[in-house]
VEXZA-704281 format. One record per residue (C-alpha): residue number from 1; z negated, y, x negated. Coordinates in pm, whole numbers, plus 50000, padded with zeros to 5 digits. Layout:
residues N
pos, up, north, east
NUM, Z, Y, X $
...
END
This chain:
residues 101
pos, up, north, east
1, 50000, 50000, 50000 $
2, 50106, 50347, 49834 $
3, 49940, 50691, 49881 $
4, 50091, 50990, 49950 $
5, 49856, 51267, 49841 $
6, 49881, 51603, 49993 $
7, 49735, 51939, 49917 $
8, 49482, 51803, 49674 $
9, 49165, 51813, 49877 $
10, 49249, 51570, 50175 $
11, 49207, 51196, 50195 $
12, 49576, 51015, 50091 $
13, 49801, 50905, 50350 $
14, 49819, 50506, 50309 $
15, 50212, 50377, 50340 $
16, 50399, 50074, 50227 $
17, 50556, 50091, 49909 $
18, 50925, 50038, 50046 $
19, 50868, 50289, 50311 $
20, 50710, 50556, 50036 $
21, 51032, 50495, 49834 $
22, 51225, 50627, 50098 $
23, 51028, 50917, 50206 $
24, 51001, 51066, 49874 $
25, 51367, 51066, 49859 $
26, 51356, 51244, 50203 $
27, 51079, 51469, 50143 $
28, 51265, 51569, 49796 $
29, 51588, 51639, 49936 $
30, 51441, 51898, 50210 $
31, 51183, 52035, 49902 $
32, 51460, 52088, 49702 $
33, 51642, 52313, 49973 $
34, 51350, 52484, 50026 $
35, 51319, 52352, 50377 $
36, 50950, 52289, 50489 $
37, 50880, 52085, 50836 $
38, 50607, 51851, 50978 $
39, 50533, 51548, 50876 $
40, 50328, 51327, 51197 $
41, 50227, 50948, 51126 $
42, 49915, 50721, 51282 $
43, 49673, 50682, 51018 $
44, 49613, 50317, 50923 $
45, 49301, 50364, 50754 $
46, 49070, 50404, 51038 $
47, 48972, 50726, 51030 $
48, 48869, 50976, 51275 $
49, 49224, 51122, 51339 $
50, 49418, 50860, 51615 $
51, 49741, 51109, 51516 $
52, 49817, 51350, 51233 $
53, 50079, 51636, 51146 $
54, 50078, 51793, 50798 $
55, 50319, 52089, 50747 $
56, 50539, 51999, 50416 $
57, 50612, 52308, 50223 $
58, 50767, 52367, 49880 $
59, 50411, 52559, 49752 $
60, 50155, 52255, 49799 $
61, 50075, 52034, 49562 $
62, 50233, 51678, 49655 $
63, 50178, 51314, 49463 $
64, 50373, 50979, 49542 $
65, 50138, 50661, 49429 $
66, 50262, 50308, 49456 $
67, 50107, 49986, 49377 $
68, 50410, 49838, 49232 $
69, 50498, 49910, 48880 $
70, 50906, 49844, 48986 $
71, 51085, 50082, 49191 $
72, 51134, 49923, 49527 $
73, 51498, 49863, 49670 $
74, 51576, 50172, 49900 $
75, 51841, 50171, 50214 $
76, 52078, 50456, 50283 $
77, 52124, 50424, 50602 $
78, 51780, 50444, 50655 $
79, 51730, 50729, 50448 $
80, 52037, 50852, 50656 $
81, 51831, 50751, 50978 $
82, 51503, 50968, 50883 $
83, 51717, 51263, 50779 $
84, 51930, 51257, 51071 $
85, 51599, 51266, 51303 $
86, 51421, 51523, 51102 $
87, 51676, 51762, 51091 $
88, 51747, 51748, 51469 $
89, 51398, 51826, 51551 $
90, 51215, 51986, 51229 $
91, 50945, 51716, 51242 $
92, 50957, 51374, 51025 $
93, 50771, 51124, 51273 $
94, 50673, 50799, 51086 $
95, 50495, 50609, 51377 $
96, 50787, 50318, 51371 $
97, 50769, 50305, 50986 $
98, 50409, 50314, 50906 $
99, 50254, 49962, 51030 $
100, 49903, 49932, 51114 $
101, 49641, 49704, 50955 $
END
């Protein structure tokens, strides 16, 4: 299970490897064009939040960590998939991609 770490005070945002491969590529690619949106996922670590939306912006800090040591194998389409439904409605919703535990 990787981490996402954002804004370097809150708790990190447990995701699967594979799935954290492709949303650093997505999260890059809108970083990169200076683009912020919201990011809203179901945390799996049983905390006291049942939903939760961060706002992804260029200026806060940001930190991809993976348990794996090899770079998983990442999916264009799906990449193509999380873009496509991001940019239609400015928010990145990862409820289908994060799986509970």
């Amino acid at each position: 299970m990787g981490r996402l770490r954002y804004d370097g005070t809150s708790d990190p945002i447990l995701i699967e490897d594979k799935t954290l491969a492709h949303l650093k590529i997505v999260i890059a690619t809108k970083l990169r064009r200076q683009e912020s949106f919201m990011m809203t996922w179901r945390p799996v670590n049983g905390g006291e939040d049942q939903r939760a939306t961060v706002w992804i912006h260029p200026a806060i800090p940001l930190q991809f960590g993976f348990d794996s040591a090899e770079p998983p194998a990442v999916d264009p389409h799906l990449i193509a998939d999380m873009m496509k439904a991001l940019n239609a409605t400015g928010e990145l919703v990862l409820d289908h991609l994060v799986a509970p535990r």
